[in-house]
N, C-alpha and C positions, 0 to 999 in steps of 0.2 A: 715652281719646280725648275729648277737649274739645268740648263742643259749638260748633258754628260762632258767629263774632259773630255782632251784629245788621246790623252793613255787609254781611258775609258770606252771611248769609240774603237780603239784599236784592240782593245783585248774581246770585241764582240765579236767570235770570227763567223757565227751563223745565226739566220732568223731565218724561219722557213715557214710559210703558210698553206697549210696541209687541212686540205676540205676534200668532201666528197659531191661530185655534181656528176648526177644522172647514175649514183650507186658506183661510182668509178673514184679513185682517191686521185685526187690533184696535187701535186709538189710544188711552191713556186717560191724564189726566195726572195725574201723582204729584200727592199732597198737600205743601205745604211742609216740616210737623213730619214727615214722615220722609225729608228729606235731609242730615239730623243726621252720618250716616255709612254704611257699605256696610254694615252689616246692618241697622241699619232700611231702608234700603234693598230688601236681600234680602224683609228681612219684608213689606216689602210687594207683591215681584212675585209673592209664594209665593199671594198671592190670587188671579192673574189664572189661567186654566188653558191656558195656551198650549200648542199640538203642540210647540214648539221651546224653551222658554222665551225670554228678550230679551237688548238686546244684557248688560243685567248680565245673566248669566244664574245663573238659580237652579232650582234641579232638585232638588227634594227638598232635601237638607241640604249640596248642594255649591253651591256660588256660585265661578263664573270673573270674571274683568273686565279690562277694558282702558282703561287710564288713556292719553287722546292723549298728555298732558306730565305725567311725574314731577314734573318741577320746579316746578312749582304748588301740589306741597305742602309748600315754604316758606314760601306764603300764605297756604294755603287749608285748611280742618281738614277738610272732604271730602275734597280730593285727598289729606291727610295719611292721611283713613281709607283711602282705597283703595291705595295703597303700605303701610300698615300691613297692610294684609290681604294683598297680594300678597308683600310680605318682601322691600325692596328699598330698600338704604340710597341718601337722597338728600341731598346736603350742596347749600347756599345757592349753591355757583356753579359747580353743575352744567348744563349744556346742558340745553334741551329736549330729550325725548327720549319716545316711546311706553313705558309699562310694563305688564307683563300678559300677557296671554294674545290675540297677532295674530290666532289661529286661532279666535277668539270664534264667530266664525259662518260658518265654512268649508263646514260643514255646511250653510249654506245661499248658497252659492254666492260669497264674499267670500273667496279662499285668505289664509293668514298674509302672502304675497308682497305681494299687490295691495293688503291695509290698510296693510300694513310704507308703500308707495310713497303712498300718500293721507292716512297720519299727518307722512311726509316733508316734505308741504306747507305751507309756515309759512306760506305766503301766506293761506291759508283759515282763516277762525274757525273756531275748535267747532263753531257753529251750522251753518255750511256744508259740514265734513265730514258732520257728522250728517245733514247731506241728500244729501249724496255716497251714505252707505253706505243713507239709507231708500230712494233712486230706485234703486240697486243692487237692493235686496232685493223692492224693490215697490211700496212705498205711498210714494215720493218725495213727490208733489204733494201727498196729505193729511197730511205730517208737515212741510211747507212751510205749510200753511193753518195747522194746531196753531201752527207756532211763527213765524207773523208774516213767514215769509220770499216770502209768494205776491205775484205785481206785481199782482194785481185790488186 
């Protein structure tokens, strides 16, 4: 797996690792040098102690994920990791499309259905789903503040 360019690194402007410990939602934001790929990645939500683990989740030595667009990783050497890791051939002119595991956080109230219908949305950036599914789960407005998306 190739490590990301340096354009690459730079258009990554947020990672946020978002667990619940002691029924309380925890925010903390990824360091840069491990958005290299989904096990450094991994390695680094394996620090946080979450009741749930996150949405990448990692649980001991299993890591699930959900990629919004496979097809991003004809671009991008992250989305590449993360379709390398899920085992999911993507050719250059393939459709957007969700890849992974929808049922990422079913367990906590998001069924595979209702992400299936909020990944559907092309209208929404990443950043905007990802606040779809934090105000879903709970802490919408504080993962709004983290990532610049609050109107104050």
């Amino acid at each position: 797996m190739p490590d990301p360019t340096e354009s690459e690194a730079d258009e990554i402007d947020l990672a946020v690792a978002c667990y619940r410990e002691e029924g309380v939602w925890q925010l903390q934001e990824l360091p840069e040098d491990s958005l290299v790929g989904v096990e450094s990645i991994a390695r680094q939500l394996r620090r946080y102690p979450g009741d749930n683990g996150a949405i990448v989740r990692s649980r001991g030595a299993e890591v699930s994920l959900l990629l919004s667009d496979a097809s991003a990783s004809t671009d991008w050497a992250l989305a590449r990791s993360a379709v390398d890791h899920i085992g999911v051939p993507v050719e250059d002119d393939d459709d957007p499309a969700p890849a992974g595991d929808l049922g990422i956080v079913a367990d906590m109230g998001i069924p595979a259905m209702d992400m299936g219908v909020l990944l559907d949305d092309y209208e929404l950036y990443p950043d905007e789903q990802l606040s779809d599914i934090a105000t879903k789960l709970g802490f919408g407005p504080r993962f709004d503040d983290l990532a610049g998306l609050s109107n104050a």
